[in-house]
Structure formats: structure tokens, C-alpha cells
LOZALUM-973589 format. One record per residue (C-alpha): residue number from 1; x, y, z. Coordinates in nm, 3 decimals. Each point is the difference from the previous one (the first is absolute). Example, Ala and Ser with C-alpha at 12.3 -4.5 7.8 and 13.67 -1.06 7.14 Angstrom:
<sites>
<site><n>1</n><X>1.230</X><Y>-0.450</Y><Z>0.780</Z></site>
<site><n>2</n><X>0.137</X><Y>0.344</Y><Z>-0.066</Z></site>
</sites>
This chain:
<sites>
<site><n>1</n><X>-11.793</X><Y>-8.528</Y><Z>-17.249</Z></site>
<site><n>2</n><X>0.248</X><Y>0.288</Y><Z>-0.122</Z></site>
<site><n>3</n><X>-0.283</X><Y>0.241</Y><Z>0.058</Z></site>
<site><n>4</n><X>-0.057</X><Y>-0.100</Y><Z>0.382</Z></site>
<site><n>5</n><X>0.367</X><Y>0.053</Y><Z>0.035</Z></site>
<site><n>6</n><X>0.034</X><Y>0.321</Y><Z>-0.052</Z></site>
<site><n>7</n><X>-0.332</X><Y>0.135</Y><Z>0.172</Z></site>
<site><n>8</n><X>0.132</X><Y>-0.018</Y><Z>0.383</Z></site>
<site><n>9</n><X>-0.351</X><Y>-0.186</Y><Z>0.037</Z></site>
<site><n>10</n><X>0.168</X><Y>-0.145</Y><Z>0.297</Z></site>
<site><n>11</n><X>0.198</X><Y>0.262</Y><Z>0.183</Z></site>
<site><n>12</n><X>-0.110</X><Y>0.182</Y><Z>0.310</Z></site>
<site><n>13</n><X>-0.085</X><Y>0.339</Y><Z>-0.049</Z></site>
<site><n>14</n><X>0.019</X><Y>0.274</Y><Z>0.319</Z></site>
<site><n>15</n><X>-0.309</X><Y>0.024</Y><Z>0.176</Z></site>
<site><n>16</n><X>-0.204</X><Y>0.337</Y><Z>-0.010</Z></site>
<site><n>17</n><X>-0.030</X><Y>0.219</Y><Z>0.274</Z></site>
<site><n>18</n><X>-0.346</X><Y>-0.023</Y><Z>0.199</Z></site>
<site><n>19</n><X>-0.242</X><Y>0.290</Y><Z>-0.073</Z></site>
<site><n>20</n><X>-0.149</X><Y>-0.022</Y><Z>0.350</Z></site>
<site><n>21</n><X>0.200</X><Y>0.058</Y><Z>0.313</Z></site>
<site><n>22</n><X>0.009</X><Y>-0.283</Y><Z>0.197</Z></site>
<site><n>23</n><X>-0.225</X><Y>-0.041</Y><Z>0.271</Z></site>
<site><n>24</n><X>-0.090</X><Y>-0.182</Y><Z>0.310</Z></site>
<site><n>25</n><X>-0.426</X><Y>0.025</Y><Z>-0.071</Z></site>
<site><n>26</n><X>-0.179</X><Y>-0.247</Y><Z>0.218</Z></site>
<site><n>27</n><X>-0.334</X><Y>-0.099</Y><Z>-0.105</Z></site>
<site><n>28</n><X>-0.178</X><Y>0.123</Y><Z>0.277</Z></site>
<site><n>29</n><X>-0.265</X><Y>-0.274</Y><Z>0.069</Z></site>
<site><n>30</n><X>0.025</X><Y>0.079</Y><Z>0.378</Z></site>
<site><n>31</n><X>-0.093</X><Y>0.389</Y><Z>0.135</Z></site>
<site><n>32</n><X>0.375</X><Y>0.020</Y><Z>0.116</Z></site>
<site><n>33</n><X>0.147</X><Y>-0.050</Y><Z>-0.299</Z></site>
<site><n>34</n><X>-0.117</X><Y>0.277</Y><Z>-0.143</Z></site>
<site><n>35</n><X>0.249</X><Y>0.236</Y><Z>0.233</Z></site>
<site><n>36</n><X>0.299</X><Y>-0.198</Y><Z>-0.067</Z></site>
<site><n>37</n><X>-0.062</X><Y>0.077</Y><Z>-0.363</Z></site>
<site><n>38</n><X>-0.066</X><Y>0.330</Y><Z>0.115</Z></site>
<site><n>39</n><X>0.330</X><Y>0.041</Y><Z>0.177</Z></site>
<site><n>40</n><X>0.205</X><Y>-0.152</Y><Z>-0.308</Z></site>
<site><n>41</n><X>-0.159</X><Y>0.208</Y><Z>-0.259</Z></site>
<site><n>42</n><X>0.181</X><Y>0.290</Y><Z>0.148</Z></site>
<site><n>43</n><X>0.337</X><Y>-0.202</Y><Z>0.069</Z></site>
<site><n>44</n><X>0.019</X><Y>-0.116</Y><Z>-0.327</Z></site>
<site><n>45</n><X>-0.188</X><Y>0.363</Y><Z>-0.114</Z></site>
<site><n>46</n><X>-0.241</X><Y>-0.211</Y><Z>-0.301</Z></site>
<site><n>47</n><X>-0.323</X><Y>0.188</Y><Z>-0.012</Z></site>
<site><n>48</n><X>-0.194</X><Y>-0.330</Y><Z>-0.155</Z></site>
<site><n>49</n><X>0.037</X><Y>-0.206</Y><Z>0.320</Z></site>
<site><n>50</n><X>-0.094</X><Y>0.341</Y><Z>0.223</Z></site>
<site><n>51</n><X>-0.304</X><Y>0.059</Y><Z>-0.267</Z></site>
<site><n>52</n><X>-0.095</X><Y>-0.365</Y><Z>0.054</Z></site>
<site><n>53</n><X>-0.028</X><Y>0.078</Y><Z>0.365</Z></site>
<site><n>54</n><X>-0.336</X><Y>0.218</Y><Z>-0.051</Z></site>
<site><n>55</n><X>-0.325</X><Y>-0.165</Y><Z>-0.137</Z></site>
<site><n>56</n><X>-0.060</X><Y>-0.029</Y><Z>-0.352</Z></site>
<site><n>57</n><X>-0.381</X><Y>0.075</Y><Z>-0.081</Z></site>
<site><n>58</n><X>-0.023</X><Y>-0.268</Y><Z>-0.231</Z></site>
<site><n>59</n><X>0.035</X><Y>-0.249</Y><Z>0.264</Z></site>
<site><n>60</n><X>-0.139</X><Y>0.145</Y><Z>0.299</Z></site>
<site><n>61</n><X>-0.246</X><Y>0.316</Y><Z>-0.056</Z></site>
<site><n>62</n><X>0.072</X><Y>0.164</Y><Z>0.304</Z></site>
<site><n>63</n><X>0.251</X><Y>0.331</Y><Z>-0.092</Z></site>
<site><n>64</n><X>0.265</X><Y>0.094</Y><Z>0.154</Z></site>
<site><n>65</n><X>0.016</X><Y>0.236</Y><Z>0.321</Z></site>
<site><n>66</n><X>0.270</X><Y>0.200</Y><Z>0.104</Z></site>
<site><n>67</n><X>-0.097</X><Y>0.227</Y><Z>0.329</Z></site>
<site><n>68</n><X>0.323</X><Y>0.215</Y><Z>0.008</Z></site>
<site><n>69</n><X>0.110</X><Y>0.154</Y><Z>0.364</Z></site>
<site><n>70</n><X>-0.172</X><Y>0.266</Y><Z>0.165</Z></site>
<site><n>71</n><X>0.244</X><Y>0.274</Y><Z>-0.068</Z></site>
<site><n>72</n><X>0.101</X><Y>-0.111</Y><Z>-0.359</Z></site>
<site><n>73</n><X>-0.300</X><Y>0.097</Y><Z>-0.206</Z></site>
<site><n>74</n><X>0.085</X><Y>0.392</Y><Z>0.106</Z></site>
<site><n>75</n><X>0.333</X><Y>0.003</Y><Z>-0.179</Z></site>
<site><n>76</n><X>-0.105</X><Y>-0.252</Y><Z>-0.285</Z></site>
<site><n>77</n><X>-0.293</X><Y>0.071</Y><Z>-0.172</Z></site>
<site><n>78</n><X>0.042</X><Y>-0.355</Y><Z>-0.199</Z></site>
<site><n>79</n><X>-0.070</X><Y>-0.164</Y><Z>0.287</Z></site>
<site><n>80</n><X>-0.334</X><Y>0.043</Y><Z>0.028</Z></site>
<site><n>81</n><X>-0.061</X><Y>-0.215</Y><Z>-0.348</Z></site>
<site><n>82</n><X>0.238</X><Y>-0.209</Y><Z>0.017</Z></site>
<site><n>83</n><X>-0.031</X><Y>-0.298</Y><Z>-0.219</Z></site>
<site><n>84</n><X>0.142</X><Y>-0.352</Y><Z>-0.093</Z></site>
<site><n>85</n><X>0.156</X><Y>0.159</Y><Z>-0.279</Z></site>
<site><n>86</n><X>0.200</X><Y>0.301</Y><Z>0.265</Z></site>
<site><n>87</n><X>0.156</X><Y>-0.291</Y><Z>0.118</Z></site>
<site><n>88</n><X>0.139</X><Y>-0.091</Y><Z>-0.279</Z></site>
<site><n>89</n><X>0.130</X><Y>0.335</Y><Z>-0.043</Z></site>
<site><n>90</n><X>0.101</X><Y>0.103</Y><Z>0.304</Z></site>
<site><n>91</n><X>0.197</X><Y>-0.330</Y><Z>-0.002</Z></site>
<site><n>92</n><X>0.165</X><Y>0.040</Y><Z>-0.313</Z></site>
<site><n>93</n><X>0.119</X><Y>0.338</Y><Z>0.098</Z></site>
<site><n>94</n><X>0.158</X><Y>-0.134</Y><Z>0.359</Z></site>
<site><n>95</n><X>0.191</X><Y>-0.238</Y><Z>-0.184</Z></site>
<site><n>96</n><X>0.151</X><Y>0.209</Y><Z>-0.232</Z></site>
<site><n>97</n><X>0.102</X><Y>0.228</Y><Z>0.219</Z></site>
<site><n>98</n><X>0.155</X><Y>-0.238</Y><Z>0.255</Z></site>
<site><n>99</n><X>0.402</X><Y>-0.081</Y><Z>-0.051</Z></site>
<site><n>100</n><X>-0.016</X><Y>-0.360</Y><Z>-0.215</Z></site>
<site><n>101</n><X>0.239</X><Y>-0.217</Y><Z>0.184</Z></site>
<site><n>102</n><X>-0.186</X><Y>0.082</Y><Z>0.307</Z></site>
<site><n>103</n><X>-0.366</X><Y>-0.133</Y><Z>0.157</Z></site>
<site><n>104</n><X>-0.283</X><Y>0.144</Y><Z>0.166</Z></site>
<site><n>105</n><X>-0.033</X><Y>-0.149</Y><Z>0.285</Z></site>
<site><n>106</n><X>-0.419</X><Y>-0.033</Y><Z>0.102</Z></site>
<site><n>107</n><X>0.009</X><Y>-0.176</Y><Z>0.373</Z></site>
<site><n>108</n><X>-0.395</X><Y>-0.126</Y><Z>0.112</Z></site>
<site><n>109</n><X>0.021</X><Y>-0.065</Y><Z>0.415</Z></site>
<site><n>110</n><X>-0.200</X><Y>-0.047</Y><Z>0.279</Z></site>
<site><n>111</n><X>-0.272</X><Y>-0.200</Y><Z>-0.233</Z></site>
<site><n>112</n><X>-0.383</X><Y>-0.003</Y><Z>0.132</Z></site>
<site><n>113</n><X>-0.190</X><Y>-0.234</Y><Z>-0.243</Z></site>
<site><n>114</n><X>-0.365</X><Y>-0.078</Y><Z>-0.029</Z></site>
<site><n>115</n><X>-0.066</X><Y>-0.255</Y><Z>-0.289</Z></site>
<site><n>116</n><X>-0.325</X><Y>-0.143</Y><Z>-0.106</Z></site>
<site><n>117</n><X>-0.099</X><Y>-0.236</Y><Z>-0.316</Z></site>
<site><n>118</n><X>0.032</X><Y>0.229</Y><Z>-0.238</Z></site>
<site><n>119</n><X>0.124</X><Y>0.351</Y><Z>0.165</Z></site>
<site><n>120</n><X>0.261</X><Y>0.079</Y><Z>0.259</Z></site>
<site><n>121</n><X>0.135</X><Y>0.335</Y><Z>0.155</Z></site>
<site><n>122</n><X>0.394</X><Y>0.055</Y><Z>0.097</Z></site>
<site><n>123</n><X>0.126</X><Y>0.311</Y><Z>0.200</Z></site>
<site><n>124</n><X>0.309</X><Y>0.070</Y><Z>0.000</Z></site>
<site><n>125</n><X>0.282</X><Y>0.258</Y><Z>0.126</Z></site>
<site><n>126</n><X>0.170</X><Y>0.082</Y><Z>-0.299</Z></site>
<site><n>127</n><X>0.410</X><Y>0.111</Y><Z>-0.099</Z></site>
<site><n>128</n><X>0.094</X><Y>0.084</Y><Z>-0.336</Z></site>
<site><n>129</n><X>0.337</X><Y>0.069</Y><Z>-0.086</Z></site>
<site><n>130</n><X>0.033</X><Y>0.215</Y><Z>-0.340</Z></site>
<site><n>131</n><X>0.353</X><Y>0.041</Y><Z>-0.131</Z></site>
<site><n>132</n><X>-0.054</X><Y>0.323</Y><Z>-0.191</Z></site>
<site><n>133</n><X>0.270</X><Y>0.028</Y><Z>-0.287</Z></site>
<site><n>134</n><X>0.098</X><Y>0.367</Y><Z>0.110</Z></site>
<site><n>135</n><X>0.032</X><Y>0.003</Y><Z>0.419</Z></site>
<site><n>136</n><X>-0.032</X><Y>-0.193</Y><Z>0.306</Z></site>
<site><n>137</n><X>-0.271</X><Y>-0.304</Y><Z>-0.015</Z></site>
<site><n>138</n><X>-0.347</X><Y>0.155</Y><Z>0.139</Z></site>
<site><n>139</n><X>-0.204</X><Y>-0.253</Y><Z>0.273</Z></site>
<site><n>140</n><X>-0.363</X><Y>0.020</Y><Z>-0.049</Z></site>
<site><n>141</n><X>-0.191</X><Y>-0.137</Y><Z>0.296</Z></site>
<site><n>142</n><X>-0.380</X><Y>-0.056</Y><Z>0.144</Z></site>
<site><n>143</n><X>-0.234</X><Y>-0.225</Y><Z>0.030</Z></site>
<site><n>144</n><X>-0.208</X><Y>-0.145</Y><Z>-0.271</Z></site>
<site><n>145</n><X>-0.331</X><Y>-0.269</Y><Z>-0.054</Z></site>
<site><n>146</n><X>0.022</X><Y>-0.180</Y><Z>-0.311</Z></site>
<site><n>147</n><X>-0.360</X><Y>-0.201</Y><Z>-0.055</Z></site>
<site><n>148</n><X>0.047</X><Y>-0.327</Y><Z>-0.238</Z></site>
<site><n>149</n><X>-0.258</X><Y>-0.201</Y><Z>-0.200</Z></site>
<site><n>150</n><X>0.069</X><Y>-0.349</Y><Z>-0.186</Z></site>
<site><n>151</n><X>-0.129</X><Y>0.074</Y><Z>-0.378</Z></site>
<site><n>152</n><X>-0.191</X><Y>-0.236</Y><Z>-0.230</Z></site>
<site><n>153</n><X>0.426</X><Y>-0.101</Y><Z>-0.037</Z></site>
<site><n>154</n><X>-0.021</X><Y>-0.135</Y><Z>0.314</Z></site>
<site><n>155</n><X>0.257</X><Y>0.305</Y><Z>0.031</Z></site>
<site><n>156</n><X>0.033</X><Y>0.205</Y><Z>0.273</Z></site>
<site><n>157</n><X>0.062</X><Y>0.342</Y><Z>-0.084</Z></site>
<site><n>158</n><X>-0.025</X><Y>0.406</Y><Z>0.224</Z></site>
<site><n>159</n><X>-0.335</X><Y>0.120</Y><Z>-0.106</Z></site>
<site><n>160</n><X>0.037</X><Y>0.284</Y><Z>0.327</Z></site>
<site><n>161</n><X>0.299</X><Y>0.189</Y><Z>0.115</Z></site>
<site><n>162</n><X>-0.028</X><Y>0.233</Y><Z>0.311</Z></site>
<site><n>163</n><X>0.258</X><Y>0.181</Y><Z>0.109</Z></site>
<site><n>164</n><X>0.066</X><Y>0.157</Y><Z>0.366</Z></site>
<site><n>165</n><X>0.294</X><Y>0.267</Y><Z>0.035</Z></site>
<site><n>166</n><X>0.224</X><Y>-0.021</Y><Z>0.326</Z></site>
<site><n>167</n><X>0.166</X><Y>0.290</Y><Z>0.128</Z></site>
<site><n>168</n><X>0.339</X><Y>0.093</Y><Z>-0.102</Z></site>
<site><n>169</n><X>0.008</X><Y>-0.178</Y><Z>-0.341</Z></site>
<site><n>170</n><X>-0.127</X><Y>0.039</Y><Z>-0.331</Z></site>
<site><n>171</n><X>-0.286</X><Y>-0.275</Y><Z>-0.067</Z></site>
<site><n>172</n><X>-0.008</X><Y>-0.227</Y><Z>-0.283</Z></site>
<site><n>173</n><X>-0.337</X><Y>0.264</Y><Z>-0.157</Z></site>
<site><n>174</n><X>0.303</X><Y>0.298</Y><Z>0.037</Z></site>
<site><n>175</n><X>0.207</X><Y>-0.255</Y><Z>-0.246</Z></site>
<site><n>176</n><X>-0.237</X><Y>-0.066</Y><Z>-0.239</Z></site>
<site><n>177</n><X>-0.084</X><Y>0.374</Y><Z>-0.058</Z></site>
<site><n>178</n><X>0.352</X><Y>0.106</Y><Z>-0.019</Z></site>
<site><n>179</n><X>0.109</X><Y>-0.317</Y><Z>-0.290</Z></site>
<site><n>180</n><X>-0.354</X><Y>0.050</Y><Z>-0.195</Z></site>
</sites>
């Protein structure tokens, strides 16, 4: 009895910080899902919920497909074989080179959506809002196709990525080369 009395056996100790930011991941059993994950990874700037956004061979053999804009593959040679893993990259660098306390702001409109049992294709006009740590925030804008597949999960997840350029904006392929 003395023993337990000195051993603060019963006191509350202070809880640990989280090692993983906190997130707002949706488990995206329904094709739209998977762009409102899409949207928060870059709000909340956690590169595991933008990964888990792309397929995962191990669930779904299909690869991943990125076809970058027309113009984009003449100033960034990476571009043309570009991978799952120059995501992850290029999204690690964005993120640590945007000003912490602030978000990047990705905005989907004007949705066109073709689903099907198992597959389903979104176009969308695109707005991303990059808060740079030295300068104004850039705008990257354009047009992109995202194809979606439900894996053996009963996940859906990007397995294609298309992107269109418009005129008088950098396009989402422009950002990617630049932060890889």
C-alpha cells in the first residue's frame, strides 16, 4: 500500500502531441469523394491524404497517368515521365515552400461527370491558389480530366490525370514542373 502511494499510478499525465497533422480524409467510397480529399490535402498541405488520392497498384493494377498540358512538357523535361512517386515530390516541395499559417486554395467548378459501376470521368475548370513564402500568391488555372476506378478496396482512387492549359494562366502541369 505505501508503494502505490508514492508511484502517481493514479495521476493524469499531459497528453503527447499527435505525430500526424490533423486531417479531414474522407474515405472515398463514392467517385466524388475523392476531390474533396483532393481539395483538403492541399488546405491542410498533408501529402498522405493527397498520395491516397492516386491508385495504389496493389489494389487496382492499372498505373497512374498524368498527361501534362500541351505547352508544359517544352519547359519541363520531367513531365514527360512523370510518376506516382513526382507527385509526391512535387507536393512535398509546394508545401514547403508555401507560408505555414496560410492554405492553398485548389477550387474544382463547372463539374461534367460520367460515372459507371466501377469507373467514372470528372472535368473540371480548375483555380489553385499557392501562397509562395517569398511574394505575391501565384493562381494556376486550366482545365483538367481526372479518370477514377473503385479498387479491389472498394476505393475509388485517380488512376488518369489530363491536363488542358487556358490562356493567360499558368496550368496546374506548369506547377508541378516548377515544385518537382
Amino acid at each position: 500500500m505505501f508503494f502505490l502511494a508514492g508511484c502517481d499510478l493514479l495521476d493524469t499525465r499531459t497528453p503527447e502531441e499527435p505525430t500526424e497533422p490533423r486531417s479531414n480524409f474522407i474515405t472515398p467510397i463514392q467517385p466524388s469523394t475523392v476531390f474533396l480529399n483532393l481539395k483538403n490535402s492541399f488546405k491542410e498541405k498533408v501529402v498522405k491524404n493527397y498520395m491516397e488520392c492516386l491508385v495504389d497498384e496493389s489494389f487496382l493494377p492499372d498505373g497512374f497517368t498524368f498527361v501534362p498540358s500541351a505547352g508544359s512538357i517544352a519547359q519541363f523535361a520531367a513531365l514527360s515521365d512523370w510518376q506516382k512517386e513526382s507527385e509526391r515530390q512535387y507536393f512535398n516541395n509546394l508545401t514547403s515552400l508555401t507560408r505555414q499559417e496560410s492554405q492553398i486554395v485548389l477550387e474544382l467548378e463547372n463539374e461534367i461527370n460520367i460515372t459507371r459501376a466501377d469507373s467514372a470521368v470528372f472535368q473540371y475548370e480548375y483555380f489553385i491558389t499557392v501562397p509562395i513564402i517569398e511574394g505575391d500568391a501565384i493562381v494556376y488555372s486550366g482545365n483538367v480530366i481526372f479518370t477514377v476506378k473503385e479498387d479491389s478496396r472498394s476505393l475509388w482512387v485517380i488512376t488518369k490525370w489530363e491536363d488542358i492549359e487556358k490562356d493567360d494562366f499558368p496550368s496546374w502541369s506548369e506547377m508541378k514542373g516548377t515544385y518537382y
